[in-house]
C-alpha positions in Angstrom: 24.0 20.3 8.0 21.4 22.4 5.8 17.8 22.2 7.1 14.8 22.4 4.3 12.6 24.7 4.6 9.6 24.1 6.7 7.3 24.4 3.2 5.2 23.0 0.6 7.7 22.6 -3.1 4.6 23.6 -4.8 2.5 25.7 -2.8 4.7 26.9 -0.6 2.1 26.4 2.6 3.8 26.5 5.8 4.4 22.8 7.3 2.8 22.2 10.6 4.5 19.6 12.9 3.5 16.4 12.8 1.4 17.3 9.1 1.3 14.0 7.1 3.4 15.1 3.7 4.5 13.5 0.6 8.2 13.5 0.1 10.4 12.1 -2.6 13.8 10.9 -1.4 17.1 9.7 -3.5 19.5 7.4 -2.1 17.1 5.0 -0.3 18.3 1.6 1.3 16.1 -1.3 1.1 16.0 -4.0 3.4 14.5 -7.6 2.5 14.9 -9.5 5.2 11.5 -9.4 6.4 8.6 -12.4 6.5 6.5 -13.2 2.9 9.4 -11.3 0.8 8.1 -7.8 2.3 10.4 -4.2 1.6 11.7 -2.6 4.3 12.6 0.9 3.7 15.4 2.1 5.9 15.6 6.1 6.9 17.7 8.4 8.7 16.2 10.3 11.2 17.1 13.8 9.3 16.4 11.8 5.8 13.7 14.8 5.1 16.7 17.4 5.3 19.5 15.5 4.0 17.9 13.2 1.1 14.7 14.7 0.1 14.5 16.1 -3.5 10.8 17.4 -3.2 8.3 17.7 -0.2 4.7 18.6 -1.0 1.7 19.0 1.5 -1.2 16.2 0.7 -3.4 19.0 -1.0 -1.3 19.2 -4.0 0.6 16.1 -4.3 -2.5 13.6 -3.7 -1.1 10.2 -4.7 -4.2 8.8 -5.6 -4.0 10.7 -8.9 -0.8 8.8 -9.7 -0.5 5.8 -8.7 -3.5 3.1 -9.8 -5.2 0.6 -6.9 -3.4 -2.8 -6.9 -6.8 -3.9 -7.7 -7.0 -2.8 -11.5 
């Protein structure tokens, strides 16, 4: 198995262990079996190194800028 580099798609920071990151992975599998109709999102545990298209450390991927509060 190929292991992603430990860094930022963008920046290319250095990834700490254990830093909160955004990463953008293909091939998820949903679950919906789970009270009030809620998603489940099920993941590997090397899903980062096997699935992910693009990791990026909070600084430059801040997902407020893209995606609006449900309360708008």
């Amino acid at each position: 198995m190929k292991y992603r580099k430990a860094k930022c798609d963008l920046c290319g920071k250095i990834l700490k262990e254990n830093e909160k990151i955004v990463a953008i992975l293909s091939a998820v599998i949903t679950k919906r079996d789970t009270p009030r109709g809620k998603m489940r999102i099920r993941l590997s545990p090397n899903s980062i190194t096997s699935r992910a298209n693009r990791v990026y450390c909070l600084k430059c991927l801040d997902l407020n800028h893209y995606i609006r509060d449900q309360q708008d």
